[in-house]
TORDO-758512 format. One record per residue: residue number from 1; residue in one letter; x, y, z of N, C-alpha, C in turn. Coordinates in steps of 0.02 Angstrom, whole numbers, m for minus. Layout:
! TORDO-758512
[atom NUM; a; [X; Y; Z]; [X; Y; Z]; [X; Y; Z]];
...
//
This chain:
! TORDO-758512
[atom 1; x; [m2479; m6214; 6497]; [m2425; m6200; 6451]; [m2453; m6186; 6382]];
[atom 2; x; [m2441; m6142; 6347]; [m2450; m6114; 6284]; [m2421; m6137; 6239]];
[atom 3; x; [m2438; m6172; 6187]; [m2405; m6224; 6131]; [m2383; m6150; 6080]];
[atom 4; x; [m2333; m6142; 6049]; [m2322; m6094; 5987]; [m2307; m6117; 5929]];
[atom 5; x; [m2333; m6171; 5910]; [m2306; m6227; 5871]; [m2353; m6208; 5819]];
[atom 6; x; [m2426; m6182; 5858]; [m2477; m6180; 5800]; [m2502; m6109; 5788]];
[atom 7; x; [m2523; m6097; 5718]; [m2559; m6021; 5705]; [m2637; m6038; 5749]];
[atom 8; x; [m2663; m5963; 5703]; [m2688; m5934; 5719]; [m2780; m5994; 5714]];
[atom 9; x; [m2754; m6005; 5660]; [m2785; m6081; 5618]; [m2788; m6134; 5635]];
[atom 10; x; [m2737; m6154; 5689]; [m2727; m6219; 5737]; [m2657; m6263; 5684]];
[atom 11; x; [m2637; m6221; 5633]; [m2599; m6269; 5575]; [m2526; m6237; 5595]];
[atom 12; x; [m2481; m6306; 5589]; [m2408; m6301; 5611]; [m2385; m6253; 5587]];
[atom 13; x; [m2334; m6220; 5632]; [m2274; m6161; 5600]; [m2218; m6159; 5642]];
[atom 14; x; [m2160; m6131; 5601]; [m2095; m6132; 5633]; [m2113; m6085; 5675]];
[atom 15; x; [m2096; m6097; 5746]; [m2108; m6061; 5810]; [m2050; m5985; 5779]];
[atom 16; x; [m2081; m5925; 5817]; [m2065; m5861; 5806]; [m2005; m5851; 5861]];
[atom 17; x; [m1951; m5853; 5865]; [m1907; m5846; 5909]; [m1854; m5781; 5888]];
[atom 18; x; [m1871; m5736; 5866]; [m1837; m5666; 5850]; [m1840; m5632; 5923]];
[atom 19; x; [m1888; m5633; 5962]; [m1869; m5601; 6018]; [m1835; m5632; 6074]];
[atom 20; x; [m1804; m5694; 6057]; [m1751; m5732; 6109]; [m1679; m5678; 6112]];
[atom 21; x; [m1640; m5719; 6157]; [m1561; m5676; 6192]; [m1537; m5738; 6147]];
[atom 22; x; [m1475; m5702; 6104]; [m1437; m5754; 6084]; [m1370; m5776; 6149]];
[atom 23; x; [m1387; m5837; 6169]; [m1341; m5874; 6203]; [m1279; m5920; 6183]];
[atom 24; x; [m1229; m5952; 6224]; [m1212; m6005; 6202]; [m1235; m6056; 6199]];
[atom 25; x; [m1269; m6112; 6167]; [m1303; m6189; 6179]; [m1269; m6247; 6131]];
[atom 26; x; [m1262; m6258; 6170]; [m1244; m6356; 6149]; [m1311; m6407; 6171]];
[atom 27; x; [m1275; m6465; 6121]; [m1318; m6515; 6144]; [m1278; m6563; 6123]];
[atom 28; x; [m1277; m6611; 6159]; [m1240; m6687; 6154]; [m1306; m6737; 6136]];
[atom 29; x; [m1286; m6795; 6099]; [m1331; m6846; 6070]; [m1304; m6913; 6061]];
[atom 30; x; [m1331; m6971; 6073]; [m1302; m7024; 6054]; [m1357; m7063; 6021]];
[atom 31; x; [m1307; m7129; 5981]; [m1340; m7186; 5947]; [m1291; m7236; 5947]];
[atom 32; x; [m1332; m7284; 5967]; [m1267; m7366; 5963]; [m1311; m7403; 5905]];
[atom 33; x; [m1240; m7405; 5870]; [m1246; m7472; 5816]; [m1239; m7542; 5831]];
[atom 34; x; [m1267; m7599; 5823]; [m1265; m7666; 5837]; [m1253; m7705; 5770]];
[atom 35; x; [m1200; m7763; 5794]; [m1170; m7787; 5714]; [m1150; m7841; 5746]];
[atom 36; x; [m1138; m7898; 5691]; [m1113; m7940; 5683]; [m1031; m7936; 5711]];
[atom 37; x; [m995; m7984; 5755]; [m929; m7987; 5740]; [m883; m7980; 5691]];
[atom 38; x; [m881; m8017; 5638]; [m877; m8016; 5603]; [m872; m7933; 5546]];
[atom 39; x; [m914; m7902; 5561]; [m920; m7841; 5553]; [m874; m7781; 5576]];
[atom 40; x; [m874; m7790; 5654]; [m836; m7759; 5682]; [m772; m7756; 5661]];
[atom 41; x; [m758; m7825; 5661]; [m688; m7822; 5657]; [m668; m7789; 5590]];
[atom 42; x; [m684; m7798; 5543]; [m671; m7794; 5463]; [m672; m7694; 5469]];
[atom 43; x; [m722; m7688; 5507]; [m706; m7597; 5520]; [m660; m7574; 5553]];
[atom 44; x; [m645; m7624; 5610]; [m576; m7605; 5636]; [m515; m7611; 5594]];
[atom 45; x; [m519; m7652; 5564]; [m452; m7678; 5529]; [m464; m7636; 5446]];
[atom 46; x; [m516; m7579; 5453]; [m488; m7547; 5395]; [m530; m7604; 5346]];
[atom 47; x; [m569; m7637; 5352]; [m569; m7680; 5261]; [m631; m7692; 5242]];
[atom 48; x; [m673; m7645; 5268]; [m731; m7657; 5206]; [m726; m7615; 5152]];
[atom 49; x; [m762; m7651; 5088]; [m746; m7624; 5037]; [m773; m7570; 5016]];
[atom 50; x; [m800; m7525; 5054]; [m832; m7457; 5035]; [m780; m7419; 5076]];
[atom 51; x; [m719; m7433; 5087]; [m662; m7386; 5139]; [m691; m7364; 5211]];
[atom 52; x; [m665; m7326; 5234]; [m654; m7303; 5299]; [m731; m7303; 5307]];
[atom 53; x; [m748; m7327; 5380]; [m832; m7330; 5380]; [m824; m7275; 5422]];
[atom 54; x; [m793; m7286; 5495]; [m798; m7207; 5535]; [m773; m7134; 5488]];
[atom 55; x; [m731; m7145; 5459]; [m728; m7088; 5415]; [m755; m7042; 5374]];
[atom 56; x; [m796; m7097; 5363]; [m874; m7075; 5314]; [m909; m7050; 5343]];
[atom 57; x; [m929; m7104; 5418]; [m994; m7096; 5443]; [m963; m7016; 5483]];
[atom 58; x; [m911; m7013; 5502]; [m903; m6945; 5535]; [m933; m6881; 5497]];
[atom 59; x; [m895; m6884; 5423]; [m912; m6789; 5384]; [m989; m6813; 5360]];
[atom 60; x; [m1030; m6901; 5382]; [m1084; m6878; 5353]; [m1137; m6856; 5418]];
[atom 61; x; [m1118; m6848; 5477]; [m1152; m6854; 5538]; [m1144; m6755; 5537]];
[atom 62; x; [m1076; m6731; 5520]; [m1078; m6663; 5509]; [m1126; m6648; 5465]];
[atom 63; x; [m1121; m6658; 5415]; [m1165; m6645; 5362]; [m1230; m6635; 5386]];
[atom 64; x; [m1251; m6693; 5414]; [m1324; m6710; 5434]; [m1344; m6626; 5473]];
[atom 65; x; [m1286; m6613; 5538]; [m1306; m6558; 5590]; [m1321; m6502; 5548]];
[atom 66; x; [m1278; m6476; 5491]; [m1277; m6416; 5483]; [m1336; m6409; 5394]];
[atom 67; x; [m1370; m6492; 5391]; [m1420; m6460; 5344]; [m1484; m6505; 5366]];
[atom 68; x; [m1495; m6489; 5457]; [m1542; m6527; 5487]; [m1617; m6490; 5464]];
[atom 69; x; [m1595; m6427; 5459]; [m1674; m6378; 5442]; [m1692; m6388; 5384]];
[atom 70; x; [m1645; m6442; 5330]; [m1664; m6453; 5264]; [m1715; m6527; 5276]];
[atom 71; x; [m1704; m6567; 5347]; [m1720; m6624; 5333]; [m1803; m6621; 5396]];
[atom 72; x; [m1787; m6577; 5447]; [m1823; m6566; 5510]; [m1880; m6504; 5475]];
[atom 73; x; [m1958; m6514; 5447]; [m1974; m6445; 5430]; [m1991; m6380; 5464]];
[atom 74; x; [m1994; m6401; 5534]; [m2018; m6353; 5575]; [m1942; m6314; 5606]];
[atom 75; x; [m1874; m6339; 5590]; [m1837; m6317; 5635]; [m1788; m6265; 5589]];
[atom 76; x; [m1765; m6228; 5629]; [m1728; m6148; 5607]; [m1668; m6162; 5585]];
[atom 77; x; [m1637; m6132; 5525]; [m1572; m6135; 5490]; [m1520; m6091; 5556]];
[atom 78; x; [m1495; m6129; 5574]; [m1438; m6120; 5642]; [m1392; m6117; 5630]];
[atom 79; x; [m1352; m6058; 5628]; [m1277; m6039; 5639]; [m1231; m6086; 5657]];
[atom 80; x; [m1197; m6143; 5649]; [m1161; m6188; 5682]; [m1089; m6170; 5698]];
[atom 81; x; [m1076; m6182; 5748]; [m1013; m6150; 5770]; [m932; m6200; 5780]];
[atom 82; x; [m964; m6275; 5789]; [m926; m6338; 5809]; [m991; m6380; 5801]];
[atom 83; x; [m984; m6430; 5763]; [m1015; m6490; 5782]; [m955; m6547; 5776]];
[atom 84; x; [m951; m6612; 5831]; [m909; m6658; 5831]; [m946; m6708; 5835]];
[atom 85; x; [m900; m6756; 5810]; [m954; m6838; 5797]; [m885; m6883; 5833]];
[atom 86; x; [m886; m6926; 5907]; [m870; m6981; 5908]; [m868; m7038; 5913]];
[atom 87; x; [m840; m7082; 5917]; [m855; m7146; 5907]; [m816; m7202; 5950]];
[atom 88; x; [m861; m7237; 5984]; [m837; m7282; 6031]; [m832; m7348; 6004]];
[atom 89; x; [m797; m7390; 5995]; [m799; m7450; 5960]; [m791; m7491; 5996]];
[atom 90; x; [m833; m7541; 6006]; [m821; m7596; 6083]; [m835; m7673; 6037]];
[atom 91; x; [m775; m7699; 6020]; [m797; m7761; 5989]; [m785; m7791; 6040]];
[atom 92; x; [m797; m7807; 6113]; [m821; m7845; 6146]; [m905; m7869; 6151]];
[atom 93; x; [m939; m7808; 6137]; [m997; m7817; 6125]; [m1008; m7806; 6074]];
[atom 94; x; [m992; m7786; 6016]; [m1026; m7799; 5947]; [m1053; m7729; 5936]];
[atom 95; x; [m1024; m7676; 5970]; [m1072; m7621; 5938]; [m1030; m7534; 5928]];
[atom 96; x; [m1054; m7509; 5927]; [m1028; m7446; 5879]; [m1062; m7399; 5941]];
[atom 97; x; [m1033; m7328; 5986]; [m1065; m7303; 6006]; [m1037; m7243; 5980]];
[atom 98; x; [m1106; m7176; 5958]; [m1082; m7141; 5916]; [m1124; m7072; 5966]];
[atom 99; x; [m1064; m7036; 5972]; [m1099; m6969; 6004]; [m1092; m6916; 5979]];
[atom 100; x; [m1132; m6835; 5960]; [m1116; m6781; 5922]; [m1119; m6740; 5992]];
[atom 101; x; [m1075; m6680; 5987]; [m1093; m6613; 6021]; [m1093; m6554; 5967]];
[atom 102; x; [m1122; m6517; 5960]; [m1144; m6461; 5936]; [m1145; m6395; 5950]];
[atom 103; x; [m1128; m6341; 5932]; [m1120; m6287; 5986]; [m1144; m6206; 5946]];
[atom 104; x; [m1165; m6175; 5976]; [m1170; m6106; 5926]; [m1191; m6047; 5977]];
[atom 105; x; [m1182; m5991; 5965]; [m1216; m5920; 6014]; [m1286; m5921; 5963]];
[atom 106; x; [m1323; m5943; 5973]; [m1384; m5909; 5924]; [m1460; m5894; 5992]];
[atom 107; x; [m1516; m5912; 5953]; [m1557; m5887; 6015]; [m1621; m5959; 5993]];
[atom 108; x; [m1582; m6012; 5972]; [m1619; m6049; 5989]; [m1576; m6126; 5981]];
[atom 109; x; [m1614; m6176; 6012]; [m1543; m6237; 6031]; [m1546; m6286; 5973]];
[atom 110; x; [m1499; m6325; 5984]; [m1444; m6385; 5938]; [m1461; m6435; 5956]];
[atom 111; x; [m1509; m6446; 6001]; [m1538; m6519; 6000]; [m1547; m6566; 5932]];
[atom 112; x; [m1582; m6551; 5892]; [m1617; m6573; 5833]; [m1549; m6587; 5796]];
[atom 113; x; [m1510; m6539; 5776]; [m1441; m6518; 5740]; [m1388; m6599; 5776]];
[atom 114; x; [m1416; m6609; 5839]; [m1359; m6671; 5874]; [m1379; m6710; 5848]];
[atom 115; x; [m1440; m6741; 5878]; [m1476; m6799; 5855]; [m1483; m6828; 5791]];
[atom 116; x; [m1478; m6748; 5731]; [m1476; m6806; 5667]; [m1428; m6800; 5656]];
[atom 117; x; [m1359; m6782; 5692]; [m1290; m6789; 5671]; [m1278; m6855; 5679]];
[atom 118; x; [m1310; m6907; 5736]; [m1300; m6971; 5788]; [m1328; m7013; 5717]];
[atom 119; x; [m1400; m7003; 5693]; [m1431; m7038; 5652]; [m1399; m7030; 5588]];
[atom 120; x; [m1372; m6990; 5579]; [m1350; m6992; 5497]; [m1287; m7036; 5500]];
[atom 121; x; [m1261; m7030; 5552]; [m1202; m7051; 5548]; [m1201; m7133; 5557]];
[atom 122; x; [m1255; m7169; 5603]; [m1287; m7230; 5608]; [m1302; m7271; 5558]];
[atom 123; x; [m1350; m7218; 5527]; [m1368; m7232; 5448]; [m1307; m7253; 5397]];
[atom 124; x; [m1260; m7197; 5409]; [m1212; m7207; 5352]; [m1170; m7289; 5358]];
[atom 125; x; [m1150; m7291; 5428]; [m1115; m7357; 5457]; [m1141; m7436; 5440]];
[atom 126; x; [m1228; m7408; 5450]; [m1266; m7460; 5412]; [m1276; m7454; 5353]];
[atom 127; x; [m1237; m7405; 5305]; [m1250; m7422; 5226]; [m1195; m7446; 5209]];
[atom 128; x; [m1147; m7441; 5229]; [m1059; m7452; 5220]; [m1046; m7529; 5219]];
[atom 129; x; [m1103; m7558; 5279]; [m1081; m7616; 5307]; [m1130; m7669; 5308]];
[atom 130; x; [m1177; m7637; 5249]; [m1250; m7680; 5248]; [m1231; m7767; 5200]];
[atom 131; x; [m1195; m7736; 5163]; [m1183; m7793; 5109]; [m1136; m7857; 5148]];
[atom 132; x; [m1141; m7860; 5219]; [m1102; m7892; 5247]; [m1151; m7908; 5315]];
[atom 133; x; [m1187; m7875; 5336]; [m1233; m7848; 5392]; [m1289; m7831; 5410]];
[atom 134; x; [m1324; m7854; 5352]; [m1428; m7838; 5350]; [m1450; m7854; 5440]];
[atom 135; x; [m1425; m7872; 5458]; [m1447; m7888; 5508]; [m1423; m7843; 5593]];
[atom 136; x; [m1392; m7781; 5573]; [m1366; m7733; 5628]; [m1438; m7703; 5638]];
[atom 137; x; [m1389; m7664; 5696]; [m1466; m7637; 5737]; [m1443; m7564; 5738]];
[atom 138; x; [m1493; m7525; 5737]; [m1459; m7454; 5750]; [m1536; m7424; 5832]];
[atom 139; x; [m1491; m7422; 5866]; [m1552; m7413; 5949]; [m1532; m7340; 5991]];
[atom 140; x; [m1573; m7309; 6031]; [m1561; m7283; 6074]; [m1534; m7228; 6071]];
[atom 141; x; [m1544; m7197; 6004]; [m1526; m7105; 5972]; [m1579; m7080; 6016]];
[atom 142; x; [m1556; m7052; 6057]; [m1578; m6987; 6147]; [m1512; m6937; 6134]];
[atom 143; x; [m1549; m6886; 6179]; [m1511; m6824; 6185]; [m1486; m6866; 6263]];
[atom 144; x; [m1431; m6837; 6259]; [m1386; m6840; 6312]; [m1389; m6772; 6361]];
[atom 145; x; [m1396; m6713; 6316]; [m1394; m6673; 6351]; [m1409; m6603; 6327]];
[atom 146; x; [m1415; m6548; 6329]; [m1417; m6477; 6321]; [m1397; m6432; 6366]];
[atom 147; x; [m1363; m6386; 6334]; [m1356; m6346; 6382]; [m1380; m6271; 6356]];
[atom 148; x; [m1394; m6196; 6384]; [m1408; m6139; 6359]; [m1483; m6129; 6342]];
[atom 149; x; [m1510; m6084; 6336]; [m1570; m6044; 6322]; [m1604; m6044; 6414]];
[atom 150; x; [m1677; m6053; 6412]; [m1700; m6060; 6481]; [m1663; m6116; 6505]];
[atom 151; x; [m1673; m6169; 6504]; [m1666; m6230; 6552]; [m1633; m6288; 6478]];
[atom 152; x; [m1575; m6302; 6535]; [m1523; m6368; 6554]; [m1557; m6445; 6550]];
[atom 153; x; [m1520; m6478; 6510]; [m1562; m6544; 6530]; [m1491; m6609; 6521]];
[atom 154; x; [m1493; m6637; 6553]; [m1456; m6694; 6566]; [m1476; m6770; 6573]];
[atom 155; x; [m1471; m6810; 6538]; [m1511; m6897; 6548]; [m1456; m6906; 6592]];
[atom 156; x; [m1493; m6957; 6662]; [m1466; m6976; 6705]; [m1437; m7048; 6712]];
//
């Protein structure tokens, strides 16, 4: 397999993908937050004092997708077409599960664009809720899935 990652020099570069087919591709991503009870609840019930935590953490998990090539240096400024951020809240177990899908016709994929939609948005939940919560966990930001360009991928 032929790496294109590197010049001519052996030194990193944004891979050359002008001669790809622009397709449709998505990619799905997740991250679970871990918290205190205590925590949970106070987000459910609306009352920590930095306001709405999913609210935040949602337009900041968008944010994250559509200025990922500002934060990722090797990866391509991507057309975004839909990115969504949701959120599973299970205060039976204490934790936050947060998933992005992403979507665009371009000619290269939204993996990267999901994943730091999952993490920014993790991040944000743990800045909202730190002054109450030093002690949450943020675990297990994986791609869930892709779909479009050559090959499909799905965690089983």
């Amino acid at each position: 397999m032929e790496f294109t990652h590197f010049n001519e020099e052996k030194r990193a570069r944004m891979v050359d993908v002008s001669a790809k087919k622009s397709t449709l591709r998505s990619a799905r991503a997740l991250a679970i937050v871990k918290m205190e009870k205590e925590t949970i609840e106070k987000i459910i019930e609306g009352k920590m004092q930095k306001g709405d935590v999913l609210a935040v953490a949602q337009v900041a998990g968008i944010m994250a997708a559509k200025r990922n090539f500002e934060l990722i240096p090797m990866c391509h400024n991507i057309p975004l077409e839909s990115v969504d951020i949701s959120f599973k809240v299970d205060a039976e177990n204490n934790k936050i599960d947060i998933v992005s899908e992403v979507k665009t016709h371009y000619i290269t994929g939204v993996e990267m664009e999901a994943l730091s939609a999952v993490s920014v948005a993790a991040l944000t939940i743990y800045d909202m809720c730190k002054a109450i919560d030093r002690a949450m966990v943020i675990e297990k930001i994986c791609l869930l899935e892709k779909k479009g360009g050559k090959s499909d991928y799905a965690r089983l």
